[in-house]
C-alpha positions as CSV (number, residue, x, y, z in Angstrom):
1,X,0.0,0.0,0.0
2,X,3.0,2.1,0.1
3,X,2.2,5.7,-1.8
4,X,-1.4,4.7,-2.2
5,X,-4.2,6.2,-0.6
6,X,-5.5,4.8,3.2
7,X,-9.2,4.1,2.6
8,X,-11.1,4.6,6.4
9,X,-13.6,3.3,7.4
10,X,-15.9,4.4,10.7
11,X,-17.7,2.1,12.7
12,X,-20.3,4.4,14.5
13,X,-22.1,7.9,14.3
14,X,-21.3,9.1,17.4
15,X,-19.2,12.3,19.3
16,X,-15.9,10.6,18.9
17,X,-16.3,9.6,15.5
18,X,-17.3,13.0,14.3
19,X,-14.0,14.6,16.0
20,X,-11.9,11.8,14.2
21,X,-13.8,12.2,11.2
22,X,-13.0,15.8,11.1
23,X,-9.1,15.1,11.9
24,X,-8.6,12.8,9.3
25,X,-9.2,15.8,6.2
26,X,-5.7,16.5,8.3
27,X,-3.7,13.6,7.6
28,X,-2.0,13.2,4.1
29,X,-3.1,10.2,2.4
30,X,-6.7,9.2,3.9
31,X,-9.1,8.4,1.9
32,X,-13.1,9.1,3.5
33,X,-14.6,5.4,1.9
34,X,-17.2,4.5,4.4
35,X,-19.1,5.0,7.6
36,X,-21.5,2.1,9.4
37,X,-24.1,2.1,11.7
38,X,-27.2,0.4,13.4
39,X,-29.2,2.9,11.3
40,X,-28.7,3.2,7.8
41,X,-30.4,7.2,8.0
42,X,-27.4,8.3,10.7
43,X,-25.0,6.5,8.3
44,X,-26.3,8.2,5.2
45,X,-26.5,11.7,7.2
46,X,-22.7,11.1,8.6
47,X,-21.2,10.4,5.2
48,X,-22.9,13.6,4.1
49,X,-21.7,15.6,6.6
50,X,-18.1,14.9,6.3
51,X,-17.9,13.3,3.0
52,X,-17.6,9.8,3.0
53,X,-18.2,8.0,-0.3
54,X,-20.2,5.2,1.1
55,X,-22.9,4.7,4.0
56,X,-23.9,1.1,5.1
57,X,-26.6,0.6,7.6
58,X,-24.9,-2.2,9.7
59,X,-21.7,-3.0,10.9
60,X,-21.6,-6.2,9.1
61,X,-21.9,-4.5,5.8
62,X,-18.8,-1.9,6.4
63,X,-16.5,-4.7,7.6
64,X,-17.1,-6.8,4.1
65,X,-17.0,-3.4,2.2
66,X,-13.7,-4.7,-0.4
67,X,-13.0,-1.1,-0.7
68,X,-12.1,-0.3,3.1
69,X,-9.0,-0.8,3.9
70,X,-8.7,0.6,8.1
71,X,-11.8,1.0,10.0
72,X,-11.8,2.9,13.2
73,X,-14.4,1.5,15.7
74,X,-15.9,4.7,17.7
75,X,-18.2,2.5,19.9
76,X,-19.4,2.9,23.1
77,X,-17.0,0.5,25.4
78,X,-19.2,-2.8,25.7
79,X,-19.3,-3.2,22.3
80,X,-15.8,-2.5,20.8
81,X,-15.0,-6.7,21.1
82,X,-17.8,-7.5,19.1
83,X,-17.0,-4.2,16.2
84,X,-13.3,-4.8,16.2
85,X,-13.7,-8.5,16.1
86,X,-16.2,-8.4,12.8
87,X,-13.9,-6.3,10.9
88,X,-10.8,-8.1,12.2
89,X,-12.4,-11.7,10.8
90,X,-13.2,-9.6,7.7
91,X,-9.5,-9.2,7.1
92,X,-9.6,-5.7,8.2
93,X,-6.9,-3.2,9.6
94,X,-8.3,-2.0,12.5
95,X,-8.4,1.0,15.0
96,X,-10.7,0.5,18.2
97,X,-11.0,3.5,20.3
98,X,-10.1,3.3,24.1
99,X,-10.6,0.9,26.5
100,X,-10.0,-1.6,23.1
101,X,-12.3,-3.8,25.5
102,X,-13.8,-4.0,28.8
103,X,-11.4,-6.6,30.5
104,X,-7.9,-9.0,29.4
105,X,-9.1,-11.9,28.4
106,X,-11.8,-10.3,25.8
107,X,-8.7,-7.9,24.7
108,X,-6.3,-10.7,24.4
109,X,-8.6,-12.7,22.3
110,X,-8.8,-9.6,19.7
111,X,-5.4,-9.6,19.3
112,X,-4.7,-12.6,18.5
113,X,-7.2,-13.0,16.0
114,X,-5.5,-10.1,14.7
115,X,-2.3,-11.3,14.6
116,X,-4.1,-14.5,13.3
117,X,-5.0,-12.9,10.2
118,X,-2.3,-10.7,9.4
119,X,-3.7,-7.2,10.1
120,X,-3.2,-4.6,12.0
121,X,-4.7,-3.8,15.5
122,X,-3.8,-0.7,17.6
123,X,-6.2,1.1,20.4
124,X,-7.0,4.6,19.7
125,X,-4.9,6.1,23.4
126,X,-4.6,9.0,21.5
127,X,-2.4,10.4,24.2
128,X,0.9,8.2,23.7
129,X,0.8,9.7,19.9
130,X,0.5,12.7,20.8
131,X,3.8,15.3,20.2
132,X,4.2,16.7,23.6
133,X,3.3,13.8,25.5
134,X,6.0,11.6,23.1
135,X,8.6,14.7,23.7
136,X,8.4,14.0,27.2
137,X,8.8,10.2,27.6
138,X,11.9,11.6,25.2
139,X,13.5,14.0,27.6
140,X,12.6,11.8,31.0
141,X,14.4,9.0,28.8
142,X,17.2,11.4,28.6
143,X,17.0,12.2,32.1
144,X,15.9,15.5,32.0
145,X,14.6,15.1,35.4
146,X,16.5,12.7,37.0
147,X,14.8,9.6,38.4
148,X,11.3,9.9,38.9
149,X,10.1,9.9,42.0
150,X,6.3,11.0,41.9
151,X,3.3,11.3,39.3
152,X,0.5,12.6,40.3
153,X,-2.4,13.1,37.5
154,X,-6.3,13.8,37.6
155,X,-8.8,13.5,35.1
156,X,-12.6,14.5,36.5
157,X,-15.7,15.4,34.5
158,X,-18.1,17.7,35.7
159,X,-21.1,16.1,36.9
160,X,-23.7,14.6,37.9
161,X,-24.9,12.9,35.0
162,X,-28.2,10.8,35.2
163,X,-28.8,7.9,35.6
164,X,-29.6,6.8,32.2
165,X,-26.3,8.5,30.6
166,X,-24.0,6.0,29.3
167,X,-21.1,7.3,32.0
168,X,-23.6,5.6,34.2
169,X,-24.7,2.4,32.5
170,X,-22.8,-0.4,33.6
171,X,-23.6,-2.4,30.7
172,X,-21.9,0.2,28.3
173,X,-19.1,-0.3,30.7
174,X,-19.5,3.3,32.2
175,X,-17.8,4.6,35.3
176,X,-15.1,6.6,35.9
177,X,-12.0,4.2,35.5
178,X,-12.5,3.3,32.2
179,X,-13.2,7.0,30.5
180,X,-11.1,9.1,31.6
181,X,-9.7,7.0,34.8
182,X,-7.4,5.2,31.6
183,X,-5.5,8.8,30.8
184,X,-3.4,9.3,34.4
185,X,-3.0,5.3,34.0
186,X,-1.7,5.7,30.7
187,X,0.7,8.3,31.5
188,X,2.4,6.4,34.6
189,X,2.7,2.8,32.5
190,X,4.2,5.3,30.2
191,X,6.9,6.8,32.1
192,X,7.4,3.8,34.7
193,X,6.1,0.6,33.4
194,X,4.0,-1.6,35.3
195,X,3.4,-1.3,39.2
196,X,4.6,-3.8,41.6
197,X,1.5,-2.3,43.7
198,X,-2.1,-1.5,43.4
199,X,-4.0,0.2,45.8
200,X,-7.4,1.7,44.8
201,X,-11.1,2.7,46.4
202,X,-13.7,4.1,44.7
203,X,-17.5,5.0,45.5
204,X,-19.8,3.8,43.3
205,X,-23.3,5.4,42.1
206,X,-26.5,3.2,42.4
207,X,-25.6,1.2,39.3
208,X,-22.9,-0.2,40.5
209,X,-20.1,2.0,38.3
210,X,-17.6,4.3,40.3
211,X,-18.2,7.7,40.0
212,X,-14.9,8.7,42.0
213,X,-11.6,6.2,42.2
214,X,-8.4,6.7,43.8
215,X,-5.3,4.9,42.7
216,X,-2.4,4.7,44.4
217,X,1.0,2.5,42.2
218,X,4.0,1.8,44.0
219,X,6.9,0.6,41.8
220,X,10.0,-1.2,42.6
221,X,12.7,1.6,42.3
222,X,10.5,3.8,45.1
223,X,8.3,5.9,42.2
224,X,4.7,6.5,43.4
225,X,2.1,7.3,41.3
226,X,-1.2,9.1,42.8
227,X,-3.8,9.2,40.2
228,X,-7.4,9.8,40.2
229,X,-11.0,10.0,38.0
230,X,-14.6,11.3,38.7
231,X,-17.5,11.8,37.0
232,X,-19.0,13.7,39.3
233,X,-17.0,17.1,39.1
234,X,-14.0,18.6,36.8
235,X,-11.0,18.1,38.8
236,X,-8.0,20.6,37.1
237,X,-7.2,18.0,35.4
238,X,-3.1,18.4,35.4
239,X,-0.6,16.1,35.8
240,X,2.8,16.6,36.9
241,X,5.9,14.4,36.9
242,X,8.6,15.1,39.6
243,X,12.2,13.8,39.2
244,X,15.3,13.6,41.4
245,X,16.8,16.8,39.1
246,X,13.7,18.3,38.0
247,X,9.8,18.6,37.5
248,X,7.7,18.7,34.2
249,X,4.0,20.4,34.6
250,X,1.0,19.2,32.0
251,X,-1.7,21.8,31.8
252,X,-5.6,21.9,31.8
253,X,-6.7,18.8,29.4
254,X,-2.6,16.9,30.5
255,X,-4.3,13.8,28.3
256,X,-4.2,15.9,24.8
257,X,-1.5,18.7,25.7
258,X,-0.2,21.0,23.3
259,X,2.3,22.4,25.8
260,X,4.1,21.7,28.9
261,X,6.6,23.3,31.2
262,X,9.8,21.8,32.3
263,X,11.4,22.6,36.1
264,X,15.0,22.4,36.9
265,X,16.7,24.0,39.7
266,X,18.7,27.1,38.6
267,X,17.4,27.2,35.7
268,X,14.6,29.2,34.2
269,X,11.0,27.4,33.4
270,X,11.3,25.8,29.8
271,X,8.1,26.1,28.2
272,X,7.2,23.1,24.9
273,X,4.5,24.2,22.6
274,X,3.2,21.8,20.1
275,X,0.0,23.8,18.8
276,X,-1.9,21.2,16.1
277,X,-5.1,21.9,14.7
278,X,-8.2,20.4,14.8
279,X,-9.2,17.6,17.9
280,X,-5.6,15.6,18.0
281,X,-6.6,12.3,16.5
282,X,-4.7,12.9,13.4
283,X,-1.4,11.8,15.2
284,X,-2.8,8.7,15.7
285,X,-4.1,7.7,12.1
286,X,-1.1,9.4,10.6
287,X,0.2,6.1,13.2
288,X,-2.1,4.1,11.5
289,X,-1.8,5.0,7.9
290,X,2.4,4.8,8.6
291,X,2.6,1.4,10.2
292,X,-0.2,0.1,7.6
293,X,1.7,1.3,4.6
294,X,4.8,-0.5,6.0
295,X,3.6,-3.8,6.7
296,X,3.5,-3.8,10.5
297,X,0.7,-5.7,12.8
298,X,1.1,-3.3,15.8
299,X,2.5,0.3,16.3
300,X,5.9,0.9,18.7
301,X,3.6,3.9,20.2
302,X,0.9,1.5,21.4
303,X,2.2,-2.0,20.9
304,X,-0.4,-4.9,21.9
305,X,1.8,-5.6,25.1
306,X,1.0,-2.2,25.9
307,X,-2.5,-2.9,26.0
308,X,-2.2,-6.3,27.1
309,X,-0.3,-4.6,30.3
310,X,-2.6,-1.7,30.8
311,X,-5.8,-3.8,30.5
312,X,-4.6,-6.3,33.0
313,X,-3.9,-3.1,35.6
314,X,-7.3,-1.7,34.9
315,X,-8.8,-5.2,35.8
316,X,-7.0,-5.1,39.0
317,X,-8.2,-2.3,39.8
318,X,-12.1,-3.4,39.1
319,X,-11.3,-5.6,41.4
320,X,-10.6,-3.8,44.3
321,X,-13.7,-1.3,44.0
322,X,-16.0,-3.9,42.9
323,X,-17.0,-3.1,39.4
324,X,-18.2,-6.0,37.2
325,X,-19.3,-5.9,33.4
């Protein structure tokens, strides 16, 4: 496919998939083929609206379209396995938005059908691809700030929402943890791997989905990470990293940053500015579109071990609040 154009596919008419929808008339090379959905009328009016070529009225009908090439699968969570694994079996390249499912074993089986059939599979944590967040893991690679000691990160939504509203419904795999509870995770498996300790509490809303967690990761070399999500209030949302030599500051919105400061003693803040246009999720099909073009199953940005890794912490931390799907 190298030099050729990246035809997309969208699975889904939603929020999500209008904002990547909109990013991709960003990234060199994509090609708008088709969009699915349970309703052939939202298809028809989303294809319309941002200029896809083709508009099928189930899933099942975008993942056999022969002239797809990647679909991106813009889901609500419970039903990413069952999207992603259609298109996968159709021999499709695939992109599933985040969490790529609701638990290990479900995620695990995706990719290795994936793997299976020879395609590529990658979930959509927009944040690892994004510049400022990749210059970072570059300059604490470097040892900009020494070794780190403490991240502290906090991702809150400003609530209440009702009780019908997806956040909410436990069998869309709402809560807290796995919406934006998955960003200050993300960004401490980043920078320090995976914990040697879990500690987490969490109070749950009368559907049994937590509406505020606390997470606490302890890692071998003495790092701590503090980390929490709500949907029941906007929190700053900030993250910070502190280091032996050093500190580096995320604003407002740390999961999709287009600047951050960096801290060393003596020396004068360093400000990074990566302004982009659009919503951010052209980094990650510009991923896509790259590793597609040059053969590869998985992306180094967000390689399945990544997820694999990731997925098993979130499950841990189900666990110790007591949230089931």
């Amino acid at each position: 496919m190298t030099d050729q154009k990246v035809r997309w596919g969208i699975v889904a008419t939603g929020g999500i998939a209008e904002k990547f929808a909109s990013d991709l008339a960003l990234v060199e090379g994509a090609e708008l083929a088709a969009v699915g959905s349970r309703s052939l009328e939202n298809a028809q009016a989303f294809a319309k609206r941002f200029g896809f070529e083709r508009a099928h009225g189930t899933y099942a009908e975008l993942a056999a379209d022969p002239d797809v090439d990647v679909v991106y699968v813009a889901t609500p969570h419970a039903f990413h396995y069952d999207a992603a694994m259609l298109c996968v079996e159709a021999g499709k390249h695939v992109l599933v938005e985040k969490p790529i499912t609701l638990d290990l074993p479900s995620a695990a089986r995706l990719i290795e059908a994936a793997r299976s059939r020879n395609v590529f599979l990658m979930e959509a944590m927009w944040m690892r691809i994004n510049p400022a967040i990749r210059k970072i893991a570059e300059l604490v690679g470097d040892g900009a700030i020494g070794w780190i000691s403490t991240i502290t990160a906090d991702f809150g939504l400003q609530g209440p929402f009702p009780p019908e509203h997806r956040l909410r419904n436990r069998e869309l795999g709402g809560g807290a943890l796995l919406d934006t509870g998955v960003y200050p995770v993300h960004l401490a498996h980043l920078l320090l791997g995976a914990p040697t300790s879990v500690q987490s509490w969490a109070h749950l809303t009368p559907e049994r989905v937590d509406e505020n967690t606390g997470i606490l990761l302890g890692y071998e070399a003495g790092a701590v990470a503090a980390l929490t999500a709500s949907i029941n209030g906007e929190s700053p949302n900030i993250a910070t990293i502190t280091g032996s030599d050093g500190r580096i500051d995320l604003p407002h919105g740390f999961h999709m940053p287009k600047s951050f400061t960096l801290n060393r003693p003596g020396r004068e803040p360093e400000t990074f500015d990566f302004p982009w246009p659009g919503f951010g999720y052209q980094f990650e099909a510009a991923e896509v579109q790259a590793r597609i073009q040059a053969g590869d199953l998985e992306s180094p940005l967000m390689p399945h071990a990544t997820t694999l890794e990731v997925m098993s912490l979130l499950d841990s931390i189900r666990d110790q609040i007591g949230v089931t799907y």
